[in-house]
C-alpha positions as CSV (number, residue, x, y, z in Angstrom):
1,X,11.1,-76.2,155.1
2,X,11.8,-72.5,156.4
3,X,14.6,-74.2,158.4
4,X,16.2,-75.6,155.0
5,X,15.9,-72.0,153.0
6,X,17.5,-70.6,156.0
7,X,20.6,-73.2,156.1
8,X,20.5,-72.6,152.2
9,X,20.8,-68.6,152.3
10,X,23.9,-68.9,155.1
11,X,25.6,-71.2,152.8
12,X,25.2,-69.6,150.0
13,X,26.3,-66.1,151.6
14,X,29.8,-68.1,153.2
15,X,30.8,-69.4,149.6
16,X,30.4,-66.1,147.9
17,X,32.3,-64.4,150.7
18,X,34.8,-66.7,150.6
19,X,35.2,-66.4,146.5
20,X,34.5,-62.7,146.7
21,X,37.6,-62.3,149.2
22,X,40.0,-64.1,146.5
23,X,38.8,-62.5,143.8
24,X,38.9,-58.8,145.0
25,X,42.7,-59.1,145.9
26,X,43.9,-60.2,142.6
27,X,40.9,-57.6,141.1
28,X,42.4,-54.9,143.3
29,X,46.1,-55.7,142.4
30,X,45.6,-56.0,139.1
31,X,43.4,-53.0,138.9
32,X,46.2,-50.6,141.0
33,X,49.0,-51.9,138.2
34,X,46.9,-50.8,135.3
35,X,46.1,-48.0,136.6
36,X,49.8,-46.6,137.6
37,X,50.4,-48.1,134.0
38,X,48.0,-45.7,131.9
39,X,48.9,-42.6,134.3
40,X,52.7,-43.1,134.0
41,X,51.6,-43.2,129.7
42,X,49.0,-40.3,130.1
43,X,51.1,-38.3,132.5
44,X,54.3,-38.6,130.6
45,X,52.3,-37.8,127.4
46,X,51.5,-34.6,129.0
47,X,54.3,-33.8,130.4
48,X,56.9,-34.7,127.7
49,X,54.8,-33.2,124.7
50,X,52.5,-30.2,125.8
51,X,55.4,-27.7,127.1
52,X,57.1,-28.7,123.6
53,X,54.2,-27.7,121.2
54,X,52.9,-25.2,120.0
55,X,49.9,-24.0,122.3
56,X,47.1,-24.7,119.7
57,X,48.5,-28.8,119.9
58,X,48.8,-28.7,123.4
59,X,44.8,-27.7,123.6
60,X,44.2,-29.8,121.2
61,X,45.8,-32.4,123.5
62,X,43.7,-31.1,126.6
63,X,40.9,-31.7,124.4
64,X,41.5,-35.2,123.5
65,X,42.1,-36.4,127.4
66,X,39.0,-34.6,128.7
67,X,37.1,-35.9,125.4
68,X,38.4,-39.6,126.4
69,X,37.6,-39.3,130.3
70,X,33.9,-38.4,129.0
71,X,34.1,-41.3,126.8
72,X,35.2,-44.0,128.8
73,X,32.4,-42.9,131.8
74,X,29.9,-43.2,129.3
75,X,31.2,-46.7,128.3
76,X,31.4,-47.5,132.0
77,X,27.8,-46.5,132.7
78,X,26.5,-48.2,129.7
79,X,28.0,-51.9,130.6
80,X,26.1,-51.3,134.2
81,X,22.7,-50.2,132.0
82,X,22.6,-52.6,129.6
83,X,20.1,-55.4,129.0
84,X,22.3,-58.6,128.7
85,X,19.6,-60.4,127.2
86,X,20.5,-59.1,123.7
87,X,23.8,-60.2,123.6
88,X,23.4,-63.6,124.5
89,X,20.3,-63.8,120.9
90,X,23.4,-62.0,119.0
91,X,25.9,-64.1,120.4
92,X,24.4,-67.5,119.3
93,X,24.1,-66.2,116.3
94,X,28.2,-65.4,115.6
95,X,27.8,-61.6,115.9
96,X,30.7,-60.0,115.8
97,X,31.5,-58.7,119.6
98,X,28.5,-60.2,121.1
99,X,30.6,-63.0,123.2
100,X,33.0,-60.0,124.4
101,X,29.6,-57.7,125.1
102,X,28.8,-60.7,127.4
103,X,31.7,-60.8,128.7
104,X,31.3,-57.2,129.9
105,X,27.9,-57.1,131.1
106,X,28.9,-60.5,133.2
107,X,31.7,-58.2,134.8
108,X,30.0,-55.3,134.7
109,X,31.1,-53.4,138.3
110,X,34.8,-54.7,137.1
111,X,34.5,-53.1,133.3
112,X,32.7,-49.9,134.8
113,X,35.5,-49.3,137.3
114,X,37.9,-50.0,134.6
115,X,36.0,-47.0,132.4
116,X,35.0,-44.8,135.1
117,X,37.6,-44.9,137.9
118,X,41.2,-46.1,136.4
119,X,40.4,-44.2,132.8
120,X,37.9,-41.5,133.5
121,X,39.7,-40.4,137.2
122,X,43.6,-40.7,135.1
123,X,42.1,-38.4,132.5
124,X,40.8,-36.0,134.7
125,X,44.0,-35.8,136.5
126,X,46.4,-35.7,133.5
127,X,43.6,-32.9,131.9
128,X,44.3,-30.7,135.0
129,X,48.2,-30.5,134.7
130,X,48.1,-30.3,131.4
131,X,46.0,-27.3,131.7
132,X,48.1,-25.9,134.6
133,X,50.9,-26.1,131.6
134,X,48.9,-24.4,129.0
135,X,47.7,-21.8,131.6
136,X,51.3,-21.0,132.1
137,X,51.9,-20.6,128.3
138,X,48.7,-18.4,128.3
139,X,50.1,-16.3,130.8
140,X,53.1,-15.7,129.3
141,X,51.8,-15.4,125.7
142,X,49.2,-12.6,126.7
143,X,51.4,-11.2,129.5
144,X,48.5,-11.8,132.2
145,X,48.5,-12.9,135.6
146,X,49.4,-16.3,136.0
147,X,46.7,-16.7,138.5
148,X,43.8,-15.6,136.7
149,X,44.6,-17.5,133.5
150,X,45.2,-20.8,135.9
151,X,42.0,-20.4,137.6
152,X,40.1,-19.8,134.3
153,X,41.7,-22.5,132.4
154,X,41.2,-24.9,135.5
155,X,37.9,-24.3,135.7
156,X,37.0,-24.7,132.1
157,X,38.6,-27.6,132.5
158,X,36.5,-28.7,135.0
159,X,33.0,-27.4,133.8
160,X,33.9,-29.1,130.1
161,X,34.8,-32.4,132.0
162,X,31.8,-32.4,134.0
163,X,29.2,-30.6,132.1
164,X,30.3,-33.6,129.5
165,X,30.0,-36.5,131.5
166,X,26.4,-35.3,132.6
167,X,25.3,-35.4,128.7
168,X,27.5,-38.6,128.3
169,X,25.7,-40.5,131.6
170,X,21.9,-39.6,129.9
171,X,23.0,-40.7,126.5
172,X,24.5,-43.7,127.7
173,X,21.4,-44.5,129.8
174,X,19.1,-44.1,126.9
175,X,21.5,-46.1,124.4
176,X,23.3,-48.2,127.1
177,X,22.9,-51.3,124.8
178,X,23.9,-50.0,121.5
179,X,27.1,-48.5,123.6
180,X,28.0,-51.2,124.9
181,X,27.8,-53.4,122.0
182,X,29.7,-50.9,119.8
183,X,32.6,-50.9,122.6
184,X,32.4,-54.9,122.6
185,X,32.9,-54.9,118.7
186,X,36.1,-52.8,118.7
187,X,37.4,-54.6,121.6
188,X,37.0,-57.9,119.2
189,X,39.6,-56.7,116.8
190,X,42.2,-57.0,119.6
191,X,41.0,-59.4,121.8
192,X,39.0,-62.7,121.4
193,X,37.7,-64.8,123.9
194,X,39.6,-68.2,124.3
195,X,36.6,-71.0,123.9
């Protein structure tokens, strides 16, 4: 009997290696495209409007990418948190979003790197230029050293970014399910799931 487990466990293992391999190529292609995809957009957002605004927009701006890097690595640790249970009750019952909340929580480490990695990391990227832009605008607005206003405007930057993806992680740990099915529901105005 111990004999048959055993034989049972090694198969097992060699089929999902074997699927695993497949599916983390296309994953990782696909992933890499997106990615160079939504920085080219967020970089040439940056790039293109923020030296050609006035400064209070172009902080504004800075404000909106760190605000969506926060928001997306909440959404990416809530899909890993949640309960899936709930979603399958709602989803028998025709709620909206529940099928793509599923969906989600099924593909969970592929939906959290999504958030956390292509969107939070392209965010946190794109924030820093465009505050190396603004900090040059500073500079010359209040005839400082370009230096000093880099450094503090990187590292605001920086504390704003992290200091709000700490309170984002907790929340999205203690309301992981409500998260995730509020994401799922506005996904499901763009996107529904072929049946």
């Amino acid at each position: 009997m111990d004999e048959e487990v055993k034989n049972l466990k090694v198969q097992t293992r060699r089929k999902e290696k074997v699927n695993k391999n497949k599916t983390e190529w296309k994953w990782i292609i696909q992933i890499t495209s997106i990615a160079f995809m939504i920085s080219f957009l967020f970089s040439f957002t940056s790039e293109m409007i923020i030296p050609n605004v006035n400064i209070i927009v172009g902080i504004l701006l800075l404000i909106i990418f760190i605000l969506l890097g926060v928001l997306f690595d909440m959404i990416g640790v809530a899909v890993t948190a949640a309960d899936e249970k709930p979603f399958h009750s709602m989803n028998s019952r025709k709620v909206k979003g529940a099928d793509i909340a599923v969906k989600f929580k099924k593909n969970a480490d592929k939906v959290a790197s999504f958030c956390n990695d292509v969107v939070g990391d392209i965010c946190g990227v794109v924030s820093g230029s465009a505050g190396a832009i603004i900090a040059l605008s500073l500079s010359n607005i209040l005839h400082m050293d370009k230096f000093i206003i880099t450094l503090l405007v990187t590292s605001l930057i920086a504390a704003l970014t992290i200091g709000g993806k700490a309170i984002g992680k907790s929340y999205a740990m203690n309301k992981s399910n409500i998260i995730l099915y509020q994401f799922a529901k506005t996904i499901s105005y763009f996107y529904k799931i072929k049946k």
